[in-house]
PDB file of N, CA, C and O in Angstrom, chain B, residues numbered from 101:
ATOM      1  N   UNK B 101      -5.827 -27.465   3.119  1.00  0.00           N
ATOM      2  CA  UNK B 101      -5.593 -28.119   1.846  1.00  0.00           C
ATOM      3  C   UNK B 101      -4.091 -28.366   1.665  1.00  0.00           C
ATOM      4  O   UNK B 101      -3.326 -27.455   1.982  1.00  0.00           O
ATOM      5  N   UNK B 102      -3.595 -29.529   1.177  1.00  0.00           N
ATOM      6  CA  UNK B 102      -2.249 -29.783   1.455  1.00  0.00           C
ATOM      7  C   UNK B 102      -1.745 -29.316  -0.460  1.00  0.00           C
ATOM      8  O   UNK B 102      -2.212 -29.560  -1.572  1.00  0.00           O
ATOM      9  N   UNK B 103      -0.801 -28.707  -0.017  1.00  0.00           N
ATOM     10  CA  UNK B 103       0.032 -28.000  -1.466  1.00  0.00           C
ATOM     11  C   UNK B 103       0.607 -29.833  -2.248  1.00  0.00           C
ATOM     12  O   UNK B 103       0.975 -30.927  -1.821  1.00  0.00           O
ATOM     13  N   UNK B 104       0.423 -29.348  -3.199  1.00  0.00           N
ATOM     14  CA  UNK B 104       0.852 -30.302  -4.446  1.00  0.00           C
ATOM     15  C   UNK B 104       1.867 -29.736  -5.149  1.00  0.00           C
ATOM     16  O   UNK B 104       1.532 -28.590  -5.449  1.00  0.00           O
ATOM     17  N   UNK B 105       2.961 -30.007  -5.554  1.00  0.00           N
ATOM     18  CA  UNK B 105       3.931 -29.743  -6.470  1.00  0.00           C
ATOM     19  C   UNK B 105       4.451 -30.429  -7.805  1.00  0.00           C
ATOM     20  O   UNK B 105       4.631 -31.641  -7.925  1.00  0.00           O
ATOM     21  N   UNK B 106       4.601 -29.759  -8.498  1.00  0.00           N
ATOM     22  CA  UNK B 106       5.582 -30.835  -9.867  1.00  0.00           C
ATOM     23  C   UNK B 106       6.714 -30.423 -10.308  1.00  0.00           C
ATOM     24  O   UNK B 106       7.093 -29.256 -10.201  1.00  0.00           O
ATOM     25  N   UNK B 107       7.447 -31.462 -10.917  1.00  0.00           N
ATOM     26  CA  UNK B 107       8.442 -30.842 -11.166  1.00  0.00           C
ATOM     27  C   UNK B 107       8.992 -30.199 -12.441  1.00  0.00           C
ATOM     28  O   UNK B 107       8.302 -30.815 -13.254  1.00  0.00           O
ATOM     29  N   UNK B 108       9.751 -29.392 -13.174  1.00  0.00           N
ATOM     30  CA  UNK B 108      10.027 -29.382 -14.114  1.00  0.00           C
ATOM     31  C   UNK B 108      10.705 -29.966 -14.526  1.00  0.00           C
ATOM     32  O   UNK B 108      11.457 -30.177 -13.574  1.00  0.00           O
ATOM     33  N   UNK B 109      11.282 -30.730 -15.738  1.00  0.00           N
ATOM     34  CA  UNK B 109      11.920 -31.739 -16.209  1.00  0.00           C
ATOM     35  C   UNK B 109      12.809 -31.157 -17.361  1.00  0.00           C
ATOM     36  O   UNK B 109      12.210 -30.502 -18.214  1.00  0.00           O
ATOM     37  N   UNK B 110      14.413 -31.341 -17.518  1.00  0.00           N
ATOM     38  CA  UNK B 110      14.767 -31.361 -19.047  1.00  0.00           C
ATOM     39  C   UNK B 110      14.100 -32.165 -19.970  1.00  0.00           C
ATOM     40  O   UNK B 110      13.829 -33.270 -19.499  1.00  0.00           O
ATOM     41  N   UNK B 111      13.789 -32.018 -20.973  1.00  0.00           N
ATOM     42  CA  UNK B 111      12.794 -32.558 -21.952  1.00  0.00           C
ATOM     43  C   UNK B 111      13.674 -33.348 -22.606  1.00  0.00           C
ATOM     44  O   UNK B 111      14.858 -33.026 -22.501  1.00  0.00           O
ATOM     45  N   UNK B 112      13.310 -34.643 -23.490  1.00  0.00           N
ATOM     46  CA  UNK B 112      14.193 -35.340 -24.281  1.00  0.00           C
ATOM     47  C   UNK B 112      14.562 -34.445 -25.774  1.00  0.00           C
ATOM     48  O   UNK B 112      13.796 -34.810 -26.666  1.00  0.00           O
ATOM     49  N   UNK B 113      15.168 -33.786 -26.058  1.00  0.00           N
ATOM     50  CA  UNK B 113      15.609 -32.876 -27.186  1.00  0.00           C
ATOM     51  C   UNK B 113      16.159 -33.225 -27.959  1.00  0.00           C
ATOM     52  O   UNK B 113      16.587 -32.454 -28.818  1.00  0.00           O
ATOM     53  N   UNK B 114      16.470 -35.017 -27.998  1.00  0.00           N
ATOM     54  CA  UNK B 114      17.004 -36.123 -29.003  1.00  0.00           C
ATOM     55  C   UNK B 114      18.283 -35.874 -28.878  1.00  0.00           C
ATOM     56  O   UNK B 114      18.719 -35.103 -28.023  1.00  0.00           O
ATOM     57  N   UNK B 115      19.214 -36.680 -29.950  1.00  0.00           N
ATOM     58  CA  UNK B 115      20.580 -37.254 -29.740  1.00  0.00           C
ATOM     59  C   UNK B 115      21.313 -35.911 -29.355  1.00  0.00           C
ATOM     60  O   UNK B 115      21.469 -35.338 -30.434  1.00  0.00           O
ATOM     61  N   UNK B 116      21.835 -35.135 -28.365  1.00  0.00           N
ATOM     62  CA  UNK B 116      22.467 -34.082 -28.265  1.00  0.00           C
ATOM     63  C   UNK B 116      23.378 -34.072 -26.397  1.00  0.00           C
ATOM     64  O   UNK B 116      23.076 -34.384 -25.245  1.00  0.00           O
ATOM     65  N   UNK B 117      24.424 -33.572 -27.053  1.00  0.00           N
ATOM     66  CA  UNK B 117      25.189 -34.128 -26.012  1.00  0.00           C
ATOM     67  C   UNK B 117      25.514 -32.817 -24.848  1.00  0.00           C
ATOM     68  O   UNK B 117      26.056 -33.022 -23.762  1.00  0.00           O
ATOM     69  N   UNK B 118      25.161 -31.765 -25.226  1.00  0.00           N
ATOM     70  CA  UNK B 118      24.777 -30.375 -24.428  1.00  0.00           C
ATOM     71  C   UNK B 118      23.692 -30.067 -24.591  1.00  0.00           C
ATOM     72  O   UNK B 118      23.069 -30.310 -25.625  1.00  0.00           O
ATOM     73  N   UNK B 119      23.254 -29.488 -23.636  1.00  0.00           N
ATOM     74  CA  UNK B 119      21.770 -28.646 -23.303  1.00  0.00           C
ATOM     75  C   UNK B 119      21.873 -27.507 -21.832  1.00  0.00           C
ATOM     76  O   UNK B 119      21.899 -27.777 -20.632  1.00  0.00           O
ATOM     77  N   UNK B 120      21.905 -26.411 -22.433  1.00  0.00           N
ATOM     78  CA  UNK B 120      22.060 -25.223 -21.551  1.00  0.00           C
ATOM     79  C   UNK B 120      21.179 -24.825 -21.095  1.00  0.00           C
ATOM     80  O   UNK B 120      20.366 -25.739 -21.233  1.00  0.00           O
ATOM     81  N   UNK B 121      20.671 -23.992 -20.569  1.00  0.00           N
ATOM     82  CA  UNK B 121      19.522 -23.337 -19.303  1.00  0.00           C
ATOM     83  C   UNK B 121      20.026 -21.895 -20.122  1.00  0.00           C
ATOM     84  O   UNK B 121      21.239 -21.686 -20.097  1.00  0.00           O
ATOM     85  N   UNK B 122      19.596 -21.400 -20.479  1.00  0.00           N
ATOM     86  CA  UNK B 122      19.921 -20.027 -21.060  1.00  0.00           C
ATOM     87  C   UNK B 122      19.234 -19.185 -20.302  1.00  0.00           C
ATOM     88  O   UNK B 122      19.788 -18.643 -19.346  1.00  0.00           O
ATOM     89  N   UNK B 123      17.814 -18.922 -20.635  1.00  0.00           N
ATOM     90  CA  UNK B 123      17.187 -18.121 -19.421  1.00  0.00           C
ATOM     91  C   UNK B 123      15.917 -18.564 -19.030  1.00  0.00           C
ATOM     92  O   UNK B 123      14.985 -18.980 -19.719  1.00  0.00           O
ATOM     93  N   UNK B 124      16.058 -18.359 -17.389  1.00  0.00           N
ATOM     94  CA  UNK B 124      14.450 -18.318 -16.764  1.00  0.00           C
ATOM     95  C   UNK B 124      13.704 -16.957 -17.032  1.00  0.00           C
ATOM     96  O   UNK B 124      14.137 -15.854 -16.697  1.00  0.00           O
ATOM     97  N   UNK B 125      12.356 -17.233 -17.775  1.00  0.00           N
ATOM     98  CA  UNK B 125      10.662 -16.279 -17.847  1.00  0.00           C
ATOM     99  C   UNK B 125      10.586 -15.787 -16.920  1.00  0.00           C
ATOM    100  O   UNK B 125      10.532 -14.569 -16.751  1.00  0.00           O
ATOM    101  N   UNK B 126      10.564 -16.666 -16.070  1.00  0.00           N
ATOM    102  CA  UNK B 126       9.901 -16.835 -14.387  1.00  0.00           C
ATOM    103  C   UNK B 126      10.957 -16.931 -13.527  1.00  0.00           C
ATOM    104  O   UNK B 126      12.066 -17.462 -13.596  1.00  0.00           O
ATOM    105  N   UNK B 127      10.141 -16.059 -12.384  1.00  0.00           N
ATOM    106  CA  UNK B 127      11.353 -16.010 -11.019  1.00  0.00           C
ATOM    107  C   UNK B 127      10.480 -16.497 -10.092  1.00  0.00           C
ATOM    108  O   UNK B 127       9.272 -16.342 -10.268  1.00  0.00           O
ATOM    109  N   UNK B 128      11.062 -17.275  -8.769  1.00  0.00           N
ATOM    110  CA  UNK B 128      10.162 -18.050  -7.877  1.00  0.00           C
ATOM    111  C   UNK B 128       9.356 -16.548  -6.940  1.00  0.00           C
ATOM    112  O   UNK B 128       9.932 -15.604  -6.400  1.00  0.00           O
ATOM    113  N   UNK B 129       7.538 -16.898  -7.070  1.00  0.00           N
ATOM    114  CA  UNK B 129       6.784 -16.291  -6.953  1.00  0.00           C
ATOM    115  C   UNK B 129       5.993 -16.117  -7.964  1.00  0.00           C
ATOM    116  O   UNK B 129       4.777 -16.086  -7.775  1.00  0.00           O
ATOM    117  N   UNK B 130       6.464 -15.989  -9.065  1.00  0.00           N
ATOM    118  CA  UNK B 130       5.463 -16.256 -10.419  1.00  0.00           C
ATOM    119  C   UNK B 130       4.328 -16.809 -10.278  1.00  0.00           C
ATOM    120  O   UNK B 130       3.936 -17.726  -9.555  1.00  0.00           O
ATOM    121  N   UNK B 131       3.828 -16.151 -11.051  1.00  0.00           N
ATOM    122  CA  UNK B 131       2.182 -17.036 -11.510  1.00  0.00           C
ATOM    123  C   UNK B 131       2.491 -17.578 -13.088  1.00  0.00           C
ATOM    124  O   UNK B 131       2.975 -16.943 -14.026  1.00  0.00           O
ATOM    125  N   UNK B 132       2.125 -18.704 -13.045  1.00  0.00           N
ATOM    126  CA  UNK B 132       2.308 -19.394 -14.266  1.00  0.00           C
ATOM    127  C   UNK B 132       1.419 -20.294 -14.874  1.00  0.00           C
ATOM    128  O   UNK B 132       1.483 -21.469 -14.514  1.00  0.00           O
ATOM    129  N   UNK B 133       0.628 -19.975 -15.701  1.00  0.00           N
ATOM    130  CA  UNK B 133      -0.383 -20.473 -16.565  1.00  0.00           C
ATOM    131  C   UNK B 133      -0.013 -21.770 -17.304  1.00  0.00           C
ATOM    132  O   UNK B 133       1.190 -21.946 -17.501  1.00  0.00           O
ATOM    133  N   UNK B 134      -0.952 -22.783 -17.777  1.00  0.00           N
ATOM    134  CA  UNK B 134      -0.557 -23.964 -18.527  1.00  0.00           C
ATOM    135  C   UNK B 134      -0.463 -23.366 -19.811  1.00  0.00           C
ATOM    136  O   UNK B 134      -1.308 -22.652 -20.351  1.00  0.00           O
ATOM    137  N   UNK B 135       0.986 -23.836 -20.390  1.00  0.00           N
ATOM    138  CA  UNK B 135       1.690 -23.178 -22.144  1.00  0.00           C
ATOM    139  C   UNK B 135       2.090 -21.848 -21.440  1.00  0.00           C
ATOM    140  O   UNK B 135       1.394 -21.142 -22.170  1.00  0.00           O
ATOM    141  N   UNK B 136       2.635 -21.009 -20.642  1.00  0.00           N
ATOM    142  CA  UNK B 136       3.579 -19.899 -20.340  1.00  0.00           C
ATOM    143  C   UNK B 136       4.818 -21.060 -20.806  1.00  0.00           C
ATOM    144  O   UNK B 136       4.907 -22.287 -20.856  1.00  0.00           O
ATOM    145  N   UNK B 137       5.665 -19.915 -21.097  1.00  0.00           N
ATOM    146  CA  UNK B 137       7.081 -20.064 -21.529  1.00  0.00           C
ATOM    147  C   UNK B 137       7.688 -20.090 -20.282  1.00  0.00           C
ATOM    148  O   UNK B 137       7.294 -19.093 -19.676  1.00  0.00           O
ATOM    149  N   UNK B 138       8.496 -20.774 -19.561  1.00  0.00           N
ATOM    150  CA  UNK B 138       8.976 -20.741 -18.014  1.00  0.00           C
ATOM    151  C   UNK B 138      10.524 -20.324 -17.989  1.00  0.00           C
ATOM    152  O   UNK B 138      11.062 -19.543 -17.204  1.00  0.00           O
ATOM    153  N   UNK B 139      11.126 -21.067 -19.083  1.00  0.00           N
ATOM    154  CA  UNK B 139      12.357 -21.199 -19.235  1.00  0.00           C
ATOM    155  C   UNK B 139      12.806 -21.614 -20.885  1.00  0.00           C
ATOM    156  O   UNK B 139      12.170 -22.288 -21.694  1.00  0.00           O
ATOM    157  N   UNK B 140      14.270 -20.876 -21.050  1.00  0.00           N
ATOM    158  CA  UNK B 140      14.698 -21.593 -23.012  1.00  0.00           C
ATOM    159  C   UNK B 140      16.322 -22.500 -22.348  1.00  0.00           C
ATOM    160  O   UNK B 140      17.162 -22.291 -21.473  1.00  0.00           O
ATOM    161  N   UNK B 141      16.029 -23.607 -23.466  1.00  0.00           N
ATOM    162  CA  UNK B 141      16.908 -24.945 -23.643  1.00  0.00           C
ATOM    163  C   UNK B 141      17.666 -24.508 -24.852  1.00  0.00           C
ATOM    164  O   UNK B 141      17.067 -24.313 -25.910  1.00  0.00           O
ATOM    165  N   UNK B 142      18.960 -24.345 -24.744  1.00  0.00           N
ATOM    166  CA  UNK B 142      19.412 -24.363 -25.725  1.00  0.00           C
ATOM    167  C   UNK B 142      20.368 -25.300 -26.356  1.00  0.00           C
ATOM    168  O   UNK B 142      21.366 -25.368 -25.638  1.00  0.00           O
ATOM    169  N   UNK B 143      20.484 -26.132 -27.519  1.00  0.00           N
ATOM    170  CA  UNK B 143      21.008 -27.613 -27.748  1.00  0.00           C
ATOM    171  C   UNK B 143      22.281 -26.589 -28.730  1.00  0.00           C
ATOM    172  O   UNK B 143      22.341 -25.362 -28.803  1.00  0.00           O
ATOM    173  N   UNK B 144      23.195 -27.641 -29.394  1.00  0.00           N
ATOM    174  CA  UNK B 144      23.916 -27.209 -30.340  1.00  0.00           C
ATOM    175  C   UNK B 144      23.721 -27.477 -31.833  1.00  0.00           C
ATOM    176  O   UNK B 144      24.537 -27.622 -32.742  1.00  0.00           O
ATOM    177  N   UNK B 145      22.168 -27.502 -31.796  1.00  0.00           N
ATOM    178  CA  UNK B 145      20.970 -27.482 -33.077  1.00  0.00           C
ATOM    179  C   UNK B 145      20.141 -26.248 -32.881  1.00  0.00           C
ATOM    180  O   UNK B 145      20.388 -25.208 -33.491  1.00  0.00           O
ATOM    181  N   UNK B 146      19.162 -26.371 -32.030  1.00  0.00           N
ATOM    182  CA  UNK B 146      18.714 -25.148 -31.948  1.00  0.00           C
ATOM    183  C   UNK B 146      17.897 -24.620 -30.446  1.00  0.00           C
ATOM    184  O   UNK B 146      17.835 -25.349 -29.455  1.00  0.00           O
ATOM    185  N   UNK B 147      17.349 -23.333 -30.501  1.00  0.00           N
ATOM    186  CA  UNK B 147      16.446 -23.427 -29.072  1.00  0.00           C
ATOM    187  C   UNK B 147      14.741 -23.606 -28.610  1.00  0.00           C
ATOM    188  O   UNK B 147      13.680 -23.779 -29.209  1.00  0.00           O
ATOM    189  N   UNK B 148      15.142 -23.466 -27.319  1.00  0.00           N
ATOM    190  CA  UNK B 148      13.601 -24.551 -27.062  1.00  0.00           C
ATOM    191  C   UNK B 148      13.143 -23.857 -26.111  1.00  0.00           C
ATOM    192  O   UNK B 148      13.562 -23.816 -24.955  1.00  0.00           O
ATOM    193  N   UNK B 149      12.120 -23.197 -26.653  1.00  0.00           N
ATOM    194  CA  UNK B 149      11.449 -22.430 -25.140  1.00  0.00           C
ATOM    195  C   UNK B 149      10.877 -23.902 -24.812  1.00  0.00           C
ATOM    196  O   UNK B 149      10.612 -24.768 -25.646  1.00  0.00           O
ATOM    197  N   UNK B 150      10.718 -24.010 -23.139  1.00  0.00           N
ATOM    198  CA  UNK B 150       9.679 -24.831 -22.511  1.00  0.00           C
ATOM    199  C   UNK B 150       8.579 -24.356 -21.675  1.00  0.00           C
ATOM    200  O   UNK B 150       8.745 -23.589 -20.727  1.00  0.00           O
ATOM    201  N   UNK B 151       7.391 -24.854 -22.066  1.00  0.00           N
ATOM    202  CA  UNK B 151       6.353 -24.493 -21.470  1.00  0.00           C
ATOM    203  C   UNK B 151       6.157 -25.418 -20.559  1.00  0.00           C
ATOM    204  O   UNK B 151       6.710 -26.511 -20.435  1.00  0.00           O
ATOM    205  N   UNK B 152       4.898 -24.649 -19.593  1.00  0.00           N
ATOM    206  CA  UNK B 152       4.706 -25.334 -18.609  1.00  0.00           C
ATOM    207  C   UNK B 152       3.343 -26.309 -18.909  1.00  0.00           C
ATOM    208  O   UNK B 152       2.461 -26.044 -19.726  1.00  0.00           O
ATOM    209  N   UNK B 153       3.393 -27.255 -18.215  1.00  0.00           N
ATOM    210  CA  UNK B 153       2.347 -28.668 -18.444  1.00  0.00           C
ATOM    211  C   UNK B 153       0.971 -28.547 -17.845  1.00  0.00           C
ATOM    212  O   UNK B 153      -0.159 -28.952 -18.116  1.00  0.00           O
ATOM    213  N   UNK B 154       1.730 -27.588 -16.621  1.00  0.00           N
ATOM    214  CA  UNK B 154       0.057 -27.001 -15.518  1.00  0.00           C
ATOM    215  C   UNK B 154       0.425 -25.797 -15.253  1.00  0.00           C
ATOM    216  O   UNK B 154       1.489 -25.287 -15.606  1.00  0.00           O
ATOM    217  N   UNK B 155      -0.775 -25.085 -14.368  1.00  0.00           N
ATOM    218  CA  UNK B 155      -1.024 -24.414 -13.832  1.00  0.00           C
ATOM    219  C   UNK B 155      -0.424 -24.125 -12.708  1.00  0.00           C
ATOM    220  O   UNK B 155      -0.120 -25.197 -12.184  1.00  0.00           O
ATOM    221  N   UNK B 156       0.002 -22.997 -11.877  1.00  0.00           N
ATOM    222  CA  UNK B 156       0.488 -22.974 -10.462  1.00  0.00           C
ATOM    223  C   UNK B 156       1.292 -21.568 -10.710  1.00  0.00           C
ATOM    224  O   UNK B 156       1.044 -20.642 -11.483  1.00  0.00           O
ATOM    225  N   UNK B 157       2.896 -21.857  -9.267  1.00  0.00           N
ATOM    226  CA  UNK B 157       3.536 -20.560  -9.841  1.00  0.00           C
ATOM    227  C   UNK B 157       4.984 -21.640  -8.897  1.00  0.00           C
ATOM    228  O   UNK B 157       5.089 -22.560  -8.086  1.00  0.00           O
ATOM    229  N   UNK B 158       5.870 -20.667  -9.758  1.00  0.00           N
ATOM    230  CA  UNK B 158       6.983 -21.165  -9.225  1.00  0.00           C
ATOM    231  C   UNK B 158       7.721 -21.301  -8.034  1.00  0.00           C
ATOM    232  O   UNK B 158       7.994 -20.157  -7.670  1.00  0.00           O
ATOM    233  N   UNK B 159       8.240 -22.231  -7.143  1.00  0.00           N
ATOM    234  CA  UNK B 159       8.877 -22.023  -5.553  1.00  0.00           C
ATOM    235  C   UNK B 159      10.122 -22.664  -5.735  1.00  0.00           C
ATOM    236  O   UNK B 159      10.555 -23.008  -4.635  1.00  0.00           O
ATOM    237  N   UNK B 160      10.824 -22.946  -6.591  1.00  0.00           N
ATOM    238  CA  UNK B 160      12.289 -23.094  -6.538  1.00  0.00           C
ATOM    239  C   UNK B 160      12.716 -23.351  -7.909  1.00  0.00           C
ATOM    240  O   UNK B 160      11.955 -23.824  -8.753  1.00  0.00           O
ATOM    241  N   UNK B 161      14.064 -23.004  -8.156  1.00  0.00           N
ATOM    242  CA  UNK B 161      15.012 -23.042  -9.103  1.00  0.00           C
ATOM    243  C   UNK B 161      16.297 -23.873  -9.027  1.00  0.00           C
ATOM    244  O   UNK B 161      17.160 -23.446  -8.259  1.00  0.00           O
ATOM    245  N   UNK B 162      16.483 -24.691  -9.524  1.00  0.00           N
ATOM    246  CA  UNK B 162      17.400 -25.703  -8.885  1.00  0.00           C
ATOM    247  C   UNK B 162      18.602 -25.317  -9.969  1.00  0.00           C
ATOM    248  O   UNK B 162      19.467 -26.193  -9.977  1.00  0.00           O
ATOM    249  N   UNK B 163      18.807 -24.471 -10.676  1.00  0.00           N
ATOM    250  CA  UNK B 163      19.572 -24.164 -12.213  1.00  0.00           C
ATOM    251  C   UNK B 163      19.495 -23.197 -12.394  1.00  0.00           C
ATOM    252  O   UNK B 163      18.368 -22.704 -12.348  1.00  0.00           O
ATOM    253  N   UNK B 164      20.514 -22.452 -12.670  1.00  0.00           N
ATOM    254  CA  UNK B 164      21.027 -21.464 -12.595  1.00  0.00           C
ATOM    255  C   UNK B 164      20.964 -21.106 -14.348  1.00  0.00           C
ATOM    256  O   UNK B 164      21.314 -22.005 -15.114  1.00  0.00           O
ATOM    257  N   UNK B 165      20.514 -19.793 -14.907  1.00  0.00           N
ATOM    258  CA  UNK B 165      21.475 -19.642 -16.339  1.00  0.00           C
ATOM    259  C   UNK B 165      22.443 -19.606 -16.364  1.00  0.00           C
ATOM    260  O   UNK B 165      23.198 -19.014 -15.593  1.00  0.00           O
ATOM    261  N   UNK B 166      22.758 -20.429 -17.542  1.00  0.00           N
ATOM    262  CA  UNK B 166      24.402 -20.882 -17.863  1.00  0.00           C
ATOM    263  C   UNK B 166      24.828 -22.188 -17.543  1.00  0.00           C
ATOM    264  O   UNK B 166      25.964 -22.580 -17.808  1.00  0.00           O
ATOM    265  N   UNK B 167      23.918 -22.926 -16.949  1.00  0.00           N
ATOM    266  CA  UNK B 167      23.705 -24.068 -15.885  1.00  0.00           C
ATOM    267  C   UNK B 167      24.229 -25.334 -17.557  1.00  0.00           C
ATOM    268  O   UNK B 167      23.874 -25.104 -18.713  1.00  0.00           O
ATOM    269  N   UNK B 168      24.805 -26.137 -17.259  1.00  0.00           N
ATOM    270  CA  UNK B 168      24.810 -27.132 -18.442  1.00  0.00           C
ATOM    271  C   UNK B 168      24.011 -28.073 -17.714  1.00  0.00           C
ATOM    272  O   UNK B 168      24.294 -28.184 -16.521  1.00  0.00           O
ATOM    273  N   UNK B 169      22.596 -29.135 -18.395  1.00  0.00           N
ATOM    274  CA  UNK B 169      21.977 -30.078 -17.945  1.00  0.00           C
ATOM    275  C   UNK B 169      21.667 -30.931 -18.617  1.00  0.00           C
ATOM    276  O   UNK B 169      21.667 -30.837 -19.844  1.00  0.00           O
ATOM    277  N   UNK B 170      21.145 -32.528 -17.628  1.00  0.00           N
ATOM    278  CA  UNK B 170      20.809 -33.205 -18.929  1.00  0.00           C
ATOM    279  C   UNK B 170      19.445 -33.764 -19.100  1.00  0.00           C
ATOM    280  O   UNK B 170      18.594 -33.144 -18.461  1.00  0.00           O
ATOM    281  N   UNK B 171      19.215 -34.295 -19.466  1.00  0.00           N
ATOM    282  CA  UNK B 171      17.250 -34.939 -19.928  1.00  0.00           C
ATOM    283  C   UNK B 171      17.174 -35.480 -19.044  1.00  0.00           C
ATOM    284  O   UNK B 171      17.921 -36.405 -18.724  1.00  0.00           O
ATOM    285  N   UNK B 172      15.932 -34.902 -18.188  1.00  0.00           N
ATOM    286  CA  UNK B 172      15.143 -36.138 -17.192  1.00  0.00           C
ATOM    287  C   UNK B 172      15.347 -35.159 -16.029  1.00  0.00           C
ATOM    288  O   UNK B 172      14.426 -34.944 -15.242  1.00  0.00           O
ATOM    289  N   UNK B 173      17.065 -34.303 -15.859  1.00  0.00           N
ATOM    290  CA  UNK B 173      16.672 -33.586 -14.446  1.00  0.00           C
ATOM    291  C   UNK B 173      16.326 -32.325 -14.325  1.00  0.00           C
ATOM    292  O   UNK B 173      16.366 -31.419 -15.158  1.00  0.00           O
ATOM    293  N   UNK B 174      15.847 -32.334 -12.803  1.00  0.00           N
ATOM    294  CA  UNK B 174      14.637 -31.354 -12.253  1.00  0.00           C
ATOM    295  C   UNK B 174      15.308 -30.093 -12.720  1.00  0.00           C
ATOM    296  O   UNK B 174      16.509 -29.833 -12.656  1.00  0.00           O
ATOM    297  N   UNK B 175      14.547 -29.516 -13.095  1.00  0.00           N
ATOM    298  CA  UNK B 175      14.874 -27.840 -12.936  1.00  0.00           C
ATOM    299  C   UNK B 175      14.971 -26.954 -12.266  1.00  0.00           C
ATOM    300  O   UNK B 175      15.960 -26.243 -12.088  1.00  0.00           O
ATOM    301  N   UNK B 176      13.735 -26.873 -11.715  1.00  0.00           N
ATOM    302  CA  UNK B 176      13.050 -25.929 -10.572  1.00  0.00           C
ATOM    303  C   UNK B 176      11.087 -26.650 -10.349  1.00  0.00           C
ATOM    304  O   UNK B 176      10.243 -27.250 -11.014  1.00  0.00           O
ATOM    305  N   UNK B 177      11.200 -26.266  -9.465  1.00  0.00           N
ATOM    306  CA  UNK B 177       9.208 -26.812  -9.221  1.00  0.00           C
ATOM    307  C   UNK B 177       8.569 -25.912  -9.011  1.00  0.00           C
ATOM    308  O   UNK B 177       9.003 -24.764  -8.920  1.00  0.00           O
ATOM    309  N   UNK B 178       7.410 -26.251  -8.893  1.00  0.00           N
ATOM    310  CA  UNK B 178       6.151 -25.507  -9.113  1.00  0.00           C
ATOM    311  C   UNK B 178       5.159 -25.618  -7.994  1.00  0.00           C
ATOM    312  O   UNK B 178       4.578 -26.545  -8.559  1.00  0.00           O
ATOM    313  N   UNK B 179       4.673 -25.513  -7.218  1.00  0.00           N
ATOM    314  CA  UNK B 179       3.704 -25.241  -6.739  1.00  0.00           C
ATOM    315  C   UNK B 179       2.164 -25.188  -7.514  1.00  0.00           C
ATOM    316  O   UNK B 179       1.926 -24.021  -7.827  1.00  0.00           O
ATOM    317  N   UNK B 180       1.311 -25.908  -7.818  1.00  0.00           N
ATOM    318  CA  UNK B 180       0.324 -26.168  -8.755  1.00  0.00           C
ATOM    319  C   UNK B 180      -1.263 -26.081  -7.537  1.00  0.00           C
ATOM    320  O   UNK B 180      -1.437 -25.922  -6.328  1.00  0.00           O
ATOM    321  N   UNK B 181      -2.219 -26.319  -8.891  1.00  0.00           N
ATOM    322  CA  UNK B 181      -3.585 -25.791  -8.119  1.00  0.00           C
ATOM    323  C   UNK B 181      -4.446 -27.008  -7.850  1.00  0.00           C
ATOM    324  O   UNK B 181      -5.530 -26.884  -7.279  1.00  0.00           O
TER     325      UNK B 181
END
């Protein structure tokens, strides 16, 4: 069976000109359920846990906490079912 992956995405968090990676839930190996908390966004409004969209578990981290990022790029991926 050939593995499928997705990616995680910064989310659009509207007009804001920072967005931090504060902390990863999950460390690669995780099991991660659809709606687990994976990772928090933090803007200079307020913070954003992000959940996950599917099912799977995590195989890379592309962002570090403390990481400054912006909407649209990858985070880390997933490995899905």
């Amino acid at each position: 069976m050939e593995k499928r992956f997705f990616d995680l995405q910064t989310p659009d968090l509207g007009d804001t000109e920072k967005i931090e990676l504060v902390k990863w839930y999950k460390k690669i190996g995780d099991p991660i359920l659809e709606g687990d908390e994976v990772l928090e966004l933090v803007t200079d409004k307020a913070a954003f846990p992000m959940e996950s969209p599917k099912t799977g578990r995590l195989v890379e981290v592309l962002f570090s906490e403390g990481s400054v990022v912006k909407k649209g790029e990858v985070l880390g991926q997933m490995e899905i079912d």
